[in-house]
N, C-alpha and C positions, 0 to 999 in steps of 0.2 A: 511158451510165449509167442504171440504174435510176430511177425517177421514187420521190421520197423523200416522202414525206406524213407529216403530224402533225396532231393535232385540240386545238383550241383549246376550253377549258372555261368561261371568265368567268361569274360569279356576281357579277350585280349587284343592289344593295341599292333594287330594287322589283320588289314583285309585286301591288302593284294597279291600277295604270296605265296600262291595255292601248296607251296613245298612246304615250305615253313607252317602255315593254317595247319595241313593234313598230321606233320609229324608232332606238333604240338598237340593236337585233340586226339589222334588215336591212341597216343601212349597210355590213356587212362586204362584201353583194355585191356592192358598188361596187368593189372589189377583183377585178381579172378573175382567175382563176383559184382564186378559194373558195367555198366550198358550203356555206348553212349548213344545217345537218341539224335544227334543236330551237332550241325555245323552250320551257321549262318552267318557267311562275310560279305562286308560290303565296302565298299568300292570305295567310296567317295569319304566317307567314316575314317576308312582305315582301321575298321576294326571286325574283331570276327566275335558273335556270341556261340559260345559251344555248352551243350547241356549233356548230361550225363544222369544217372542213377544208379541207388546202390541201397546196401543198407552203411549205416552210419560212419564202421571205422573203415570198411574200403573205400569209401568215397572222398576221407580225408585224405585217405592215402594217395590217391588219385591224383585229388586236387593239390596236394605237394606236388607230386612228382609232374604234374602240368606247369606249374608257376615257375617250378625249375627248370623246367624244360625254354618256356617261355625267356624267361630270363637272361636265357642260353644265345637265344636262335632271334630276340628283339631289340634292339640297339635304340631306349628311349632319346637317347641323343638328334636323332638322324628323322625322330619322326612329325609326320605333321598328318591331320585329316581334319575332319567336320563337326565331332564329337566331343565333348570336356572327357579329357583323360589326365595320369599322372603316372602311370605306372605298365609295363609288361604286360603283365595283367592288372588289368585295372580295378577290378571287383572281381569278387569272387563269393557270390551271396551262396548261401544251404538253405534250402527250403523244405520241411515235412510234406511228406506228401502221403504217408500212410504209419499211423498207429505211433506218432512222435508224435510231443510237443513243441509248440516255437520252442519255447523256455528250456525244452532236452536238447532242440537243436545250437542253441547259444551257446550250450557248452562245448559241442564240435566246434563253433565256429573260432572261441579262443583256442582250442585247443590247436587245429589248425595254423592260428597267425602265430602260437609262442613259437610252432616248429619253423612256421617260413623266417620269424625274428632271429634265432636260433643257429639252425643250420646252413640259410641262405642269406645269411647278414640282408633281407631288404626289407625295407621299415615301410609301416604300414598306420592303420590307425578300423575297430572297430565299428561302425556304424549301424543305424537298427534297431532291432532287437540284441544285437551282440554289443551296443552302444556300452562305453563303463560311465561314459556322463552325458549329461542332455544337449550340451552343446554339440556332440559326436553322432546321435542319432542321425542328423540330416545327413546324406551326400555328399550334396553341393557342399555344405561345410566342410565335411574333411579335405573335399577334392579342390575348392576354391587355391585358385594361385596356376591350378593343374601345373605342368610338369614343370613349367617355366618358372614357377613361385615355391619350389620346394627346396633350393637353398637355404632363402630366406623364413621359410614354414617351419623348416626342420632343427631352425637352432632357436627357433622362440618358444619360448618354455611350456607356454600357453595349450601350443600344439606340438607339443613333445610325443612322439609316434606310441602308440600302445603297447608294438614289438618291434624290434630290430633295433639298429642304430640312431641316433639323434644327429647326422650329420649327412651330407651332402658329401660322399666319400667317391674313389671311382666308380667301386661296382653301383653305389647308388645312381653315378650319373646315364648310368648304361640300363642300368632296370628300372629307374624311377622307383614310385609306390605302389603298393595294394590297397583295396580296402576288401575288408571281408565282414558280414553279416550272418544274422541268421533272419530271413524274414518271410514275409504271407508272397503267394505266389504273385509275383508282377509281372504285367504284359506291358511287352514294349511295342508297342502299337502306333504305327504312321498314315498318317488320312494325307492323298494326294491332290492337289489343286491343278486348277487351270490356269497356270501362273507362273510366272520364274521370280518373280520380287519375290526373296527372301524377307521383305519389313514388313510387306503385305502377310503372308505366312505368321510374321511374328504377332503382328498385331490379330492375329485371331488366334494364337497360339496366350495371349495376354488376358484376350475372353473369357477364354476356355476356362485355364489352367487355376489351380486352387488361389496360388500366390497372385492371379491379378495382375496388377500393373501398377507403376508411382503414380501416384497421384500430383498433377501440376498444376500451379497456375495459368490460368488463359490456355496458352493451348496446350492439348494434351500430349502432344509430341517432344516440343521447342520449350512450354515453360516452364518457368522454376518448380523443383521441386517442392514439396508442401510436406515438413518437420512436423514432428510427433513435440512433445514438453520435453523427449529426452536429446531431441535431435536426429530421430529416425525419421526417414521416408516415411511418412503414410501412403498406405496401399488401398488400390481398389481390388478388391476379392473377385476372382473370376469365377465362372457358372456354379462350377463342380468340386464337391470336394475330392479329394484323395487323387487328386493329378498333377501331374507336373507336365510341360509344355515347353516347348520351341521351338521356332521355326529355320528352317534350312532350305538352300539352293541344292538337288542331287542332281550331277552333272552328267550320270550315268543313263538317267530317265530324262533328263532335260526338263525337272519340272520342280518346285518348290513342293514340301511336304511341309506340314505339322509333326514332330515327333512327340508322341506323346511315352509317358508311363503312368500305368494304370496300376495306383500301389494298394489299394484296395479295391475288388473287383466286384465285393458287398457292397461298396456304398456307391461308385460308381462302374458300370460296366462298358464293355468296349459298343455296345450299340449304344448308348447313350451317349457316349461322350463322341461315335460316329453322328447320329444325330442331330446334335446339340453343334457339333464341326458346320455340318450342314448349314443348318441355321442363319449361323455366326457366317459363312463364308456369303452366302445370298446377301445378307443385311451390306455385304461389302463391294459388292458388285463381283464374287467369283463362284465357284464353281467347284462343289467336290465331286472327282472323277473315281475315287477309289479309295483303297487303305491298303495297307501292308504291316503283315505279321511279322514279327522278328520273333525267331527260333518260335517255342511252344507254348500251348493254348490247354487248358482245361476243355474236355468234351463240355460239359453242363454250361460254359461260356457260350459254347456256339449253339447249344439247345435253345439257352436263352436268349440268344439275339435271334434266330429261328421263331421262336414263338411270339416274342416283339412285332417282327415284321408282319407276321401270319394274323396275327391280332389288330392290325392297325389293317390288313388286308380284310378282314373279317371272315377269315380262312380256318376249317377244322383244325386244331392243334392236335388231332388223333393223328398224324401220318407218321410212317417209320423213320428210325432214327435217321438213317443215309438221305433220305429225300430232306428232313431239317439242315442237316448241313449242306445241300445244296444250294437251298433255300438261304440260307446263312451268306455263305461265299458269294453267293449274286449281289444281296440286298447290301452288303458290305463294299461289295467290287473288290473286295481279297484278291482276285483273278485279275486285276488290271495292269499288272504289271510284268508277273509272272504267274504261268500254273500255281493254285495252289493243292499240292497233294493233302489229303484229308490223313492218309496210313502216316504220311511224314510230318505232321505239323500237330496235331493232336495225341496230347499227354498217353492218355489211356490207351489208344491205337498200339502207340507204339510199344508199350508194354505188356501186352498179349501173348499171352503165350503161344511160342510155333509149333505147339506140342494141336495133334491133329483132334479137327472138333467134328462130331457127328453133324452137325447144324451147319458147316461149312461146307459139306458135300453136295454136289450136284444130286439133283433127285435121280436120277437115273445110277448113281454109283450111291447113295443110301439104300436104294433098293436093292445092288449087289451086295452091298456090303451085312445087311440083312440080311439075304439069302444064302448068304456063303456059310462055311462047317462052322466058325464060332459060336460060343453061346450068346454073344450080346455082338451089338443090341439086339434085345428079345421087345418081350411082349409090352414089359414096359416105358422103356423109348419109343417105342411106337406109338402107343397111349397119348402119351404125352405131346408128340408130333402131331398125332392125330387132332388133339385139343389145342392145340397153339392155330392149325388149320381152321378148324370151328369160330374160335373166335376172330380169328381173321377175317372170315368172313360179316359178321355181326359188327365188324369195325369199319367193312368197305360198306355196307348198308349207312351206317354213320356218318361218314363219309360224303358220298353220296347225298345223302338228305342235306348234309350241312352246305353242298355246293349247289341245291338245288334253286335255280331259278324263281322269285317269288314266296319263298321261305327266308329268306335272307332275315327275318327278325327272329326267326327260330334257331341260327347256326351255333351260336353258345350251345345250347342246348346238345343238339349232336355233338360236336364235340366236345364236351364233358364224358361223352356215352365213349366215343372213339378213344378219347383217350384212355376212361379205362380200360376199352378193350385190348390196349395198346399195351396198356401192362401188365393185365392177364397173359397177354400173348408171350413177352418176352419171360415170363415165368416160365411158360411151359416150355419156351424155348432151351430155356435153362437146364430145367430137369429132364430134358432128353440126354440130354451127354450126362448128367446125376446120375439118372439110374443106372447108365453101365457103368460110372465111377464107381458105385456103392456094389456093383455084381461083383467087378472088378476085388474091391476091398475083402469081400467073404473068403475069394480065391487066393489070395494075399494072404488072409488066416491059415488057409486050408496048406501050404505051403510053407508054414513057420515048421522048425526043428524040433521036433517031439520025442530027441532021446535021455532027459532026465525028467524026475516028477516036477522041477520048475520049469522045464520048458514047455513042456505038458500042459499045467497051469494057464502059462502066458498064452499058449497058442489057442487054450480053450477061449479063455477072455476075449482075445481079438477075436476070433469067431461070433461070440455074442455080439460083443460090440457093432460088429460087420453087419450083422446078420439084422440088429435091430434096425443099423441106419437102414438097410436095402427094401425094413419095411415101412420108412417113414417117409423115404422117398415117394415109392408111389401113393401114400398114403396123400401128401403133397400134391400131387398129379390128379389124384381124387377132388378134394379140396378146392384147388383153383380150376379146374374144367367146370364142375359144380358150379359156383361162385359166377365163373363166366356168360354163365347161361345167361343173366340178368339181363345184359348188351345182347343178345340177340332176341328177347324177351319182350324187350323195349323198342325193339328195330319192329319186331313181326307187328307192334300195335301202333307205334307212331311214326318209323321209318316210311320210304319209298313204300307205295303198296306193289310197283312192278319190282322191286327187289324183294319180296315177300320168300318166294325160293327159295332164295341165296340167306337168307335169315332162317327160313326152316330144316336146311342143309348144314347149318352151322348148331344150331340145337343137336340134331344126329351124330356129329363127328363129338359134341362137348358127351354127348349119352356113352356115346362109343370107349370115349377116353375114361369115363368113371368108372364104366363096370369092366375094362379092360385093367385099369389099374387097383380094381377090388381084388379082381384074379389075384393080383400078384401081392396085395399086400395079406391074402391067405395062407397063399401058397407060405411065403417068407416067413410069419407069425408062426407058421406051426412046428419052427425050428428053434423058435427063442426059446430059453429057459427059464426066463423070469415072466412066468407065466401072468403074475398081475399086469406088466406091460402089455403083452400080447393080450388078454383078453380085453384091457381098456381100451385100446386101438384099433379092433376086431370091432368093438361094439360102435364106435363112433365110424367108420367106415361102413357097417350097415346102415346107418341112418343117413350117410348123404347118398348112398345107394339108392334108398327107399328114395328119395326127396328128389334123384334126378328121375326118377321110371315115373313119378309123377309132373315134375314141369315135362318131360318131354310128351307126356299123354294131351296136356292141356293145349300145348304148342302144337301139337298135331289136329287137335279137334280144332281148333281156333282157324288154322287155317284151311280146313273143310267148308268152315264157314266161309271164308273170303275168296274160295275158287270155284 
């Protein structure tokens, strides 16, 4: 079974207390098997968001022994900040983040609050996806009254807590509430003004934000409200869906923000709703200076505000991924406040393994590390190096052409080309560390215990096993160098014609990588034993064999002709 991971969100109600912040968020890594990725407290709030990861039951266990911890070391009595709270910790969402469902995550997330109801007498209430009725899914619902309204909350039937106690007891007064969820991943997201009116803020935070504004008579600030048939406010609906909005004075930065949450990031995304901030603040006579990320970001979030900008610049969308998030962070002004670190603030980053990667080595220590007495990397990580090189190249031709001066009605066009090049490239990048994973795995066989006729057995099996992936890896390497050729194909005929070279140099390194990684899926094939495999795979790697020794022949005449 796949290995199932969820990331744990708690927002606890301190952010100035770097003793208390630190001993309450490390404790989860007492928890063998969770990672916490962020701490992120703020000043003015009073509160700190700390994120973590795991797989499902150490993560709850985590987030127990956090709340507890919390609970401990927070005195809700005593507290005051900027932020609607009610609780110690004050939410405590579980988010899937790999090979879960919301719906599998919901039932951690009860499981979870019957323990903190339970063992830690503090009453709480679901929200969510982990919601037990529709009135409970919102927030702002459970949380309304926040901490000053929870006497009164807690003995009305209506809103009788999901777990813990139904009373306003000591320890209640001392820890407040929780809420706990399971929901899609949400960015808490703040766009900075040129401004300290917090009404100013709010009124563009009322634009924005899904819920709108009341609707009044005469003026829209001072007059009366305007009643539904049932006696509701009527609302004017602001821009965007799936946001929620308001505005705050941060005393720390000396400047009003927007704080936003961004609770679906499908329907709207944080450039959009930056954007769209934009907009709304100009229409007001202000000024957005900046944004500010709270705790973590999905990479493909910042891809996609990246290509947004790049798009509306009329810029190749082929460039590597660290140059888009650069790109990102500016157009955003992420950086306006504080550094923003990319390894710190992005999801994926931070869950990388520190286990050591051939593609993260300086090329001058790949090169030793090549040459040294091991068997890998061999021939085919090199292969594959060599062909992520090739098309690198056929992707800065792209490139290139796409930034060229008086072409500017053609730049779609290159990049389309760039971009595929771009994901050729990180394939091949990929199957460089692959094929010494898969050298590595045969080795791994070859070292299993062979002193009874079953271990014997087992040991044969992984061998096969090994032995076929090591040849479908370069088989892989074949395939996509092959493949790649297209992008430098397209560059040598409609590219740069002074970047012509560098397009016929990249055909040579994609040729190199074919018949380099033919070698090896030979060599490995003639150890399988299930000989129908190896000969089906033998035969389809003669033919893109055949088919690269012919683009590279034409690729070569072609540009005979042009020089």
């Amino acid at each position: 079974m796949q290995q199932q991971l969820i990331e744990c969100v708690p927002n606890i109600s301190e952010g100035r207390d770097s003793v208390k912040i630190n001993s309450i968020a490390n404790i989860v890594e007492t928890v063998e098997g969770v990672k916490l990725l962020d701490i992120d407290p703020g000043k003015a709030t009073n509160r700190t968001v700390i994120t973590f990861v795991g797989e499902p039951e150490p993560v709850i266990e985590a987030a127990f022994l956090l709340i507890k911890k919390a609970s401990e070391l927070i005195d809700m009595s005593k507290h005051s900040g900027e932020h609607p709270r009610f609780g110690a910790t004050d939410v405590c969402p579980l988010v899937p983040i790999r090979n879960i469902s919301l719906e599998e995550t919901a039932v951690f997330a009860h499981k979870l609050g019957e323990r903190v109801g339970k063992e830690l007498g503090i009453p709480g209430y679901f929200y969510e996806n982990a919601a037990k009725e529709e009135k409970r899914k919102n927030l702002a619902s459970c949380r309304s009254g926040e901490y000053e309204g929870l006497p009164k909350k807690l003995s009305d039937p209506d809103w009788k807590p999901d777990f813990g106690p139904a009373e306003f007891n000591e320890l209640v007064s001392k820890t407040g509430a929780t809420a706990i969820s399971a929901r899609d991943f949400l960015i808490a997201y703040n766009v900075n003004l040129n401004t300290t009116s917090t009404r100013r803020a709010n009124a563009i935070a009322f634009d924005i934000r899904e819920a709108g504004r009341v609707k009044r008579e005469g003026n829209p600030i001072t007059g009366k409200k305007v009643l539904d048939k049932n006696g509701e406010p009527v609302r004017i609906p602001g821009k965007l869906k799936a946001v929620k909005g308001i505005g705050w004075y941060i005393e720390e930065y000396g400047i009003a923000q927007i704080s936003y949450n961004l609770t679906n990031i499908s329907i709207t995304s944080m450039h959009v709703a930056f954007d769209e901030t934009c907009k709304a603040a100009e229409e007001r006579g202000l000024r957005v200076t900046g944004s500010e990320l709270i705790g973590l970001i999905p990479l493909q979030a910042m891809l996609d505000a990246a290509d947004y900008f790049l798009i509306k610049q009329q810029r190749s969308l082929g460039i590597a991924e660290s140059e888009k998030i650069k790109i990102a962070i500016k157009s955003l002004g992420l950086d306006d406040l504080k550094p923003f670190n990319m390894k710190e603030k992005i999801i994926e980053y931070m869950l990388d393994s520190e286990e050591k990667k051939l593609i993260d080595l300086k090329l001058n220590d790949f090169a030793d590390e090549t040459a040294g007495e091991s068997m890998a990397p061999g021939g085919g990580s090199i292969s594959a190096y060599v062909g992520s090189l090739g098309v690198a190249l056929g992707t800065m031709v792209a490139n290139l052409s796409a930034h060229k001066a008086g072409w500017d009605d053609k730049w779609e066009t290159y990049s389309k080309w760039a971009e595929k090049g771009q994901a050729y490239m990180s394939k091949l990048l990929f199957l460089v560390d692959e094929d010494t994973n898969a050298f590595n795995k045969i080795i791994d066989g070859f070292r299993m215990p062979q002193g009874s006729d079953e271990e014997k057995a087992t040991r044969a099996e992984a061998i096969e096993t090994a032995t076929k992936y090591a040849t479908e890896i370069p088989f892989q390497v074949m395939e996509t160098a092959h493949d790649s050729m297209e992008v430098m194909q397209a560059m040598l005929k409609e590219g740069l014609q002074t970047s012509l070279s560098d397009a016929g140099v990249g055909v040579l390194c994609a040729r190199a990588a074919v018949i380099g990684a033919y070698f090896n899926v030979r060599i490995n094939a003639k150890d399988i034993k299930d000989r129908k495999f190896a000969l089906e795979i033998l035969d389809k790697a003669k033919k893109i064999y055949k088919s690269t020794l012919q683009i590279e022949s034409e690729a070569i005449a072609y540009i005979d002709t042009r020089m």
